[in-house]
C-alpha positions as CSV (number, residue, x, y, z in Angstrom):
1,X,57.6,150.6,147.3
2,X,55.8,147.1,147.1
3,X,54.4,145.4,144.8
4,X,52.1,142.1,145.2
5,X,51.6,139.9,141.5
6,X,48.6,137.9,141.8
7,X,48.7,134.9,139.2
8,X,52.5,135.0,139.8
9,X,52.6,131.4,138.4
10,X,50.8,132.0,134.8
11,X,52.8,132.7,131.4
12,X,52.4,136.5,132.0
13,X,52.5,136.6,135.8
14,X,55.6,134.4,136.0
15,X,56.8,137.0,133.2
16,X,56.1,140.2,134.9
17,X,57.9,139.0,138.2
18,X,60.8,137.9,136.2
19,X,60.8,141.3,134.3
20,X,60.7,143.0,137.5
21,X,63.5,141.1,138.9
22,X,65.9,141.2,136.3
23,X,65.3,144.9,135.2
24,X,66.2,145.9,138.9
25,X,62.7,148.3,139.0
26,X,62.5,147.3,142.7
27,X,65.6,147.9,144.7
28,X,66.8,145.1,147.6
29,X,64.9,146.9,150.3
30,X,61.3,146.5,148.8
31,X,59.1,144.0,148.5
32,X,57.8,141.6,145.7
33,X,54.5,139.8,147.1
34,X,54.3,136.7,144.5
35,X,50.7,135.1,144.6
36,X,49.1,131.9,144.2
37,X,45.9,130.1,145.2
38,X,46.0,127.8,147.9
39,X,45.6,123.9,147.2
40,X,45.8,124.4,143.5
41,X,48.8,124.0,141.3
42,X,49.8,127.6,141.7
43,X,49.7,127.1,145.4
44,X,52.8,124.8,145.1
45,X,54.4,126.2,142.1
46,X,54.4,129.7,143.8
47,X,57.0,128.3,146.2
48,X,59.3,127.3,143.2
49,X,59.2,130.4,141.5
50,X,60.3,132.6,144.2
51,X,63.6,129.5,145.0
52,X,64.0,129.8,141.1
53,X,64.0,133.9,141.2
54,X,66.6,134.1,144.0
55,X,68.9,131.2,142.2
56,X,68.7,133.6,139.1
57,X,69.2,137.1,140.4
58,X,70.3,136.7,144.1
59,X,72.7,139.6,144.0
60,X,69.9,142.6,143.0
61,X,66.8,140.4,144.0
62,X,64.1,142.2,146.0
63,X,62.7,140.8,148.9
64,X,60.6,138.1,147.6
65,X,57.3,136.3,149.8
66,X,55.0,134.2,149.0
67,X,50.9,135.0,149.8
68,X,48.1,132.2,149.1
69,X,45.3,133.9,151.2
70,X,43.9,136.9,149.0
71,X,43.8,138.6,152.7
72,X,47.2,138.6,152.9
73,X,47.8,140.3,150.1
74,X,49.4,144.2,150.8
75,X,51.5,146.0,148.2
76,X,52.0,150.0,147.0
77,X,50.5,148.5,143.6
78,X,48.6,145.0,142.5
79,X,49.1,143.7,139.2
80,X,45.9,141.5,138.4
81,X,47.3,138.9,136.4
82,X,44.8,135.6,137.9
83,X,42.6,134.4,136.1
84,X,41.5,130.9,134.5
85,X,42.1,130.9,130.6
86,X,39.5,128.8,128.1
87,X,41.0,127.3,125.3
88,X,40.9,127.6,121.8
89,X,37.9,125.8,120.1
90,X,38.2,122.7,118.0
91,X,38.2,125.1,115.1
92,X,41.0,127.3,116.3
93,X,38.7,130.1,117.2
94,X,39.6,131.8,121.2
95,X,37.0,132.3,123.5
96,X,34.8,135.1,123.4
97,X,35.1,137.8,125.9
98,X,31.4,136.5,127.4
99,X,33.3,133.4,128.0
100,X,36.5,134.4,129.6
101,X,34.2,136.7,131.8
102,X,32.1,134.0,133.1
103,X,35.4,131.8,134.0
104,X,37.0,134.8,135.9
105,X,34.2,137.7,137.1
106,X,34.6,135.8,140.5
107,X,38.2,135.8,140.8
108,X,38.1,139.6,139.9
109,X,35.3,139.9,143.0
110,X,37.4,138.0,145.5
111,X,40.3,139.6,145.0
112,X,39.0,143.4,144.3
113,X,37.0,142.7,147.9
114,X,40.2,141.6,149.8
115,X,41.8,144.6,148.8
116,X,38.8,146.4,150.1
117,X,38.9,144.7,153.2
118,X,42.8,144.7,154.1
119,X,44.7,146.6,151.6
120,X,45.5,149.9,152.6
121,X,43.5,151.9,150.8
122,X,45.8,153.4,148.6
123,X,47.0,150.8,146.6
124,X,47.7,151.1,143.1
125,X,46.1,148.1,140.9
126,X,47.3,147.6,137.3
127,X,44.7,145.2,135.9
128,X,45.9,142.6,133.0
129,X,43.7,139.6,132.8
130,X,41.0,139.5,130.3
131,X,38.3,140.9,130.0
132,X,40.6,143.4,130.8
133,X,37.9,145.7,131.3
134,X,35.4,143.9,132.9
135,X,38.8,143.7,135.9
136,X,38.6,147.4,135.7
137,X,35.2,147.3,136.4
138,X,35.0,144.9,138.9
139,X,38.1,146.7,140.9
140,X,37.0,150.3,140.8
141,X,33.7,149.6,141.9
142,X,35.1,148.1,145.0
143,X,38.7,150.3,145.0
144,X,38.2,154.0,143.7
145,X,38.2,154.2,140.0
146,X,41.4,156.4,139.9
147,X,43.3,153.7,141.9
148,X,42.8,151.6,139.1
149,X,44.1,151.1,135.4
150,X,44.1,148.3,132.9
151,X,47.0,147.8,130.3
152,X,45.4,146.5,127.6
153,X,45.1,149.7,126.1
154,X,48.7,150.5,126.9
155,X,49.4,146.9,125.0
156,X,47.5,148.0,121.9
157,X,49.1,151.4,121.6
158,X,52.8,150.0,122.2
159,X,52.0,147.5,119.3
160,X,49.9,150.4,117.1
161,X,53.7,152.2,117.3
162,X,55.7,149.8,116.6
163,X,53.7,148.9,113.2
164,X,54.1,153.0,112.5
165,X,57.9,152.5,113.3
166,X,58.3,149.7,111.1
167,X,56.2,151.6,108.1
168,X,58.0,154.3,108.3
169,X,61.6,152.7,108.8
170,X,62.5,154.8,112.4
171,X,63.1,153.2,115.8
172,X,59.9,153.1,117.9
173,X,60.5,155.6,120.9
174,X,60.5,158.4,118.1
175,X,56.6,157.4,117.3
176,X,54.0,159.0,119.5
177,X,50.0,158.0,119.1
178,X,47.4,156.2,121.3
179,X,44.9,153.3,121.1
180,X,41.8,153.4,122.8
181,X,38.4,151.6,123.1
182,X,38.5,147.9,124.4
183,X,41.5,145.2,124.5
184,X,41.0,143.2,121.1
185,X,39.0,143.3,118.4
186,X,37.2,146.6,119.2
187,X,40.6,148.5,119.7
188,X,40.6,152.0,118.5
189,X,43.4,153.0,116.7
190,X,44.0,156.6,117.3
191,X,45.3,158.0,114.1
192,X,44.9,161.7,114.7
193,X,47.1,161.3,118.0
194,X,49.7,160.1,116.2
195,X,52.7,162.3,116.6
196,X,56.3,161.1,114.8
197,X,59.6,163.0,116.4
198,X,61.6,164.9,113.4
199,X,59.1,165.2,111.3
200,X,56.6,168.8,110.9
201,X,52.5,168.3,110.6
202,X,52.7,168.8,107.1
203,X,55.5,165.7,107.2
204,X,53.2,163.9,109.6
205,X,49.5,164.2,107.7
206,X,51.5,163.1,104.8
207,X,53.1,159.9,106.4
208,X,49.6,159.4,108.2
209,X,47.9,159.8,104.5
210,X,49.9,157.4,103.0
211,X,49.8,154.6,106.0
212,X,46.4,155.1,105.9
213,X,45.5,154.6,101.8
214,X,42.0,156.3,101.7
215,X,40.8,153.8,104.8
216,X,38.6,155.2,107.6
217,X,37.7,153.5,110.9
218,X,34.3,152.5,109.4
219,X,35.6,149.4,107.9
220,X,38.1,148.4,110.3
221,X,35.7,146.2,112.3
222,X,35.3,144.0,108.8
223,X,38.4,144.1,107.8
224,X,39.8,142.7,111.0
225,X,37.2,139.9,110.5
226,X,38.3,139.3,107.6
227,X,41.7,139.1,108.7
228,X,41.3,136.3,111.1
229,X,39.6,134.2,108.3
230,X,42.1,134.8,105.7
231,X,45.1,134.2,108.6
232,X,43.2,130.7,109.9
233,X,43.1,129.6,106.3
234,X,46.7,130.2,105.7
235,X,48.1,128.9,108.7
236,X,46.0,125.6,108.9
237,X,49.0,124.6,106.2
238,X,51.3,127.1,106.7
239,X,52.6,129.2,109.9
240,X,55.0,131.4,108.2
241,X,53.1,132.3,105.6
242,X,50.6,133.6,107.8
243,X,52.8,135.8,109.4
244,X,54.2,136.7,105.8
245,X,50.9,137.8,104.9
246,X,50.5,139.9,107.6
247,X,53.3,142.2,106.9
248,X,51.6,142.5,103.4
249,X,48.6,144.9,105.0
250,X,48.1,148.2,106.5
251,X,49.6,149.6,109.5
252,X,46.4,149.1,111.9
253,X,45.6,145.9,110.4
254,X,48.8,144.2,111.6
255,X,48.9,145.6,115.2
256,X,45.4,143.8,115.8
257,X,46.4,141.1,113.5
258,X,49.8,140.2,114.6
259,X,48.8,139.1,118.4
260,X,46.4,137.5,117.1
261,X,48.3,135.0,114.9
262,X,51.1,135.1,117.6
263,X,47.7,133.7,120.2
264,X,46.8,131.3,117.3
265,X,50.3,130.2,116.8
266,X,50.7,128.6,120.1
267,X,53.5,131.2,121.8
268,X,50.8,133.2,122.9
269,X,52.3,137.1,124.0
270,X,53.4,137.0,127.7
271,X,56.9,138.6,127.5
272,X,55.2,141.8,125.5
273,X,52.4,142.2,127.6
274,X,54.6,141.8,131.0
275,X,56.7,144.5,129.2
276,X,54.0,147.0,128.5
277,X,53.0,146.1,132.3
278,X,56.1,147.0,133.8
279,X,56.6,150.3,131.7
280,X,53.2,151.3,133.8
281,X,54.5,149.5,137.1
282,X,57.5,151.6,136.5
283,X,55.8,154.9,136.0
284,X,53.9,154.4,139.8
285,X,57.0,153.6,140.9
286,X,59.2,156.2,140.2
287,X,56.6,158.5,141.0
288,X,56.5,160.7,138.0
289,X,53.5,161.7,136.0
290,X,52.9,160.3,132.3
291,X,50.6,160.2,129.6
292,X,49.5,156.6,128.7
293,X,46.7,154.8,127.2
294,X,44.5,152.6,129.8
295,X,41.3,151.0,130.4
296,X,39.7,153.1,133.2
297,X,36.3,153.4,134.7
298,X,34.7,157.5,133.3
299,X,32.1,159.5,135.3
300,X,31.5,161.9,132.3
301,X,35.4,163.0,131.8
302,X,35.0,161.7,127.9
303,X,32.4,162.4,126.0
304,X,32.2,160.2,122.9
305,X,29.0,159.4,119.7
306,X,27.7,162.9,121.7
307,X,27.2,162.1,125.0
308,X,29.5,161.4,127.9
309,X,31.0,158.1,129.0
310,X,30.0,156.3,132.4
311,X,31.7,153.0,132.3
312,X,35.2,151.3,131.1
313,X,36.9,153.0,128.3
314,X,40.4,152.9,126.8
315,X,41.4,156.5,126.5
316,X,44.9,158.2,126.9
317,X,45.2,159.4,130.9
318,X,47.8,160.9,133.2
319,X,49.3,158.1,135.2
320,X,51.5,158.7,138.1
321,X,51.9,157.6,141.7
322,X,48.5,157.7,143.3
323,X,46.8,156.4,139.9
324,X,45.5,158.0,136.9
325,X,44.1,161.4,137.3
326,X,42.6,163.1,134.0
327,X,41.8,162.1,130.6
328,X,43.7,163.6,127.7
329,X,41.3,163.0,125.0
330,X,40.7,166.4,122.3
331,X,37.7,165.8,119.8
332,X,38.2,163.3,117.2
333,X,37.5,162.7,113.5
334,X,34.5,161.1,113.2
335,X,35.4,157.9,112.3
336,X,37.6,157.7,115.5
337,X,34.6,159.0,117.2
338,X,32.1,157.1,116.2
339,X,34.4,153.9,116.4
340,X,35.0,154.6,120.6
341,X,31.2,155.1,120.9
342,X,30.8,151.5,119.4
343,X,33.7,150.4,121.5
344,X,32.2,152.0,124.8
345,X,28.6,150.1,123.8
346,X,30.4,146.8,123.1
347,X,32.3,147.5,126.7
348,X,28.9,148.3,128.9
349,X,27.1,145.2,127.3
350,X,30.1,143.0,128.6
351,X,30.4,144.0,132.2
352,X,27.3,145.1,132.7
353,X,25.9,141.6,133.8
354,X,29.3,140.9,136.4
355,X,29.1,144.5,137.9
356,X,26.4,145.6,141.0
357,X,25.5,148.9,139.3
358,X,25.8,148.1,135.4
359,X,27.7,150.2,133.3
360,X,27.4,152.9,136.2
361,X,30.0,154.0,138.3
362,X,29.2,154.2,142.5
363,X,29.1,157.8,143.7
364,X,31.5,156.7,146.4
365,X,33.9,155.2,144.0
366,X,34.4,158.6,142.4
């Protein structure tokens, strides 16, 4: 199978080809499309990253071309990594999500309406530029919503257990648990997924019950907030404090808080969030079936505040070679609940203005 990376020149497109590469998920006799935009930087650096992957990995590399034409571009799955980035205010604060969808709705568009045009209809398209889910949207519309998936939600859960790992003092892969919602500050930890190997429910509600200190959903939205005031303080004098004080707080609080500071600290989080990318890539690949957590575009399947969900939701689904194909999402606590209905609101109001039919999804892209 083939895969086509379009932004293959950013920090987390040049890190998803390199992952792919040196992790040998593509054998000799595929295909690794790497693209760029013509007459732009990435149209010339494009050329340099595919001389510098072969110098690095000749012996195991896969076939490795170059595409500048969006046209051109013909893969088994698409990894939507373009897309312009703002920077950072003069205070340090990121760019909203209003912003970054204004700089790259079109370069979603163009590239969702290639695909339409000249991909083969069956292509698999893992979306990770933000707004991730305004991507999702953009591409389903245009591709079939199950063809398309967006691995921010994959990202958050990944970081969600690793905090529960830490916590808890076990190696990550035993930890189980989703995120949902939307990629940032309105991710939804999951608590009642969570699911720790060697340990019995009553083990598990009372690990959960202590991680969680009498804290409910309700005042995560201020306390993450408050979080990125307290960390901008800090680290306007001091970087490693800033990190140290993040270890000081609950579980949750540190999975959203962590990227964050790692953002605001100038490293930004390209070699995690090619990894979480590739775990999905490899999924499609191998052709297996597997629960994950992902941004995809409902027609009803979850149902969340009481009524069902027509737009772009984080939720856990079954992902496997032709896309993802059900959501695996029992009722929730209300906290959780009422925390994915705000998350779904916050998600509609975003890509409703970039999207032909609002928050709806096409009949014929069901």
């Amino acid at each position: 199978m083939d895969v086509a990376v379009l932004g293959a020149t950013g920090d987390v497109g040049r890190q998803v080809c390199t992952q792919l590469v040196e992790r040998q998920v593509l054998p000799t006799t595929s295909r690794l499309q790497l693209v760029g935009r013509p007459g732009g930087a990435s149209g010339r650096a494009v050329h340099g990253l595919r001389a510098d992957l072969v110098d690095a990995y000749d012996e195991h590399a896969p076939v490795l071309d170059v595409a500048l034409d969006p046209a051109e571009v013909v893969a088994d799955v698409v990894v939507v990594a373009a897309g312009r980035t703002v920077p950072p205010r003069a205070d340090g604060v990121p760019p909203s999500r209003a912003e970054l969808a204004a700089e790259n709705a079109a370069v979603f568009r163009a590239y969702a309406d290639a695909l339409a045009a000249h991909g083969s209809g069956s292509e698999v398209v893992v979306v990770v530029a933000n707004p991730v889910e305004l991507g999702v949207a953009v591409m389903a519309e245009r591709l079939g919503r199950h063809r398309v998936i967006g691995m921010g939600a994959w990202l958050d859960t990944l970081r969600f257990r690793r905090e529960i790992a830490v916590q808890l003092g076990v190696r990550r892969h035993r930890v189980g648990g989703f995120v949902g919602g939307q990629h940032g500050d309105d991710a939804v930890p999951l608590w009642s997924t969570v699911r720790i190997s060697g340990l019995d429910l009553a083990e598990r509600r009372r690990a959960v019950t202590r991680m969680r200190a009498g804290r409910t959903l309700a005042t995560f939205p201020a306390e993450v907030a408050q979080a990125k005031q307290d960390l901008l303080a800090v680290a306007a004098t001091d970087i490693a404090a800033a990190f140290a004080l993040i270890d000081t707080w609950p579980t949750d609080l540190r999975a959203l808080a962590r990227p964050w500071m790692t953002h605001q600290s100038g490293a930004k989080t390209a070699t995690g969030t090619a990894s979480a990318t590739i775990d999905l890539l490899e999924t499609v690949l191998d052709g297996r079936d597997i629960v994950v957590a992902g941004q995809v575009a409902l027609a009803g399947e979850a149902t969340v505040g009481g009524a069902p969900v027509h737009g772009v939701l984080g939720v856990p689904v079954v992902l496997g070679p032709e896309g993802w194909t059900r959501v695996l999402l029992d009722p929730l606590p209300d906290d959780e609940d009422a925390r994915l209905a705000q998350a779904a609101a916050a998600i509609a109001a975003g890509t409703g203005p970039w999207t032909s039919t609002g928050t709806a999804v096409p009949e014929e892209a069901r």
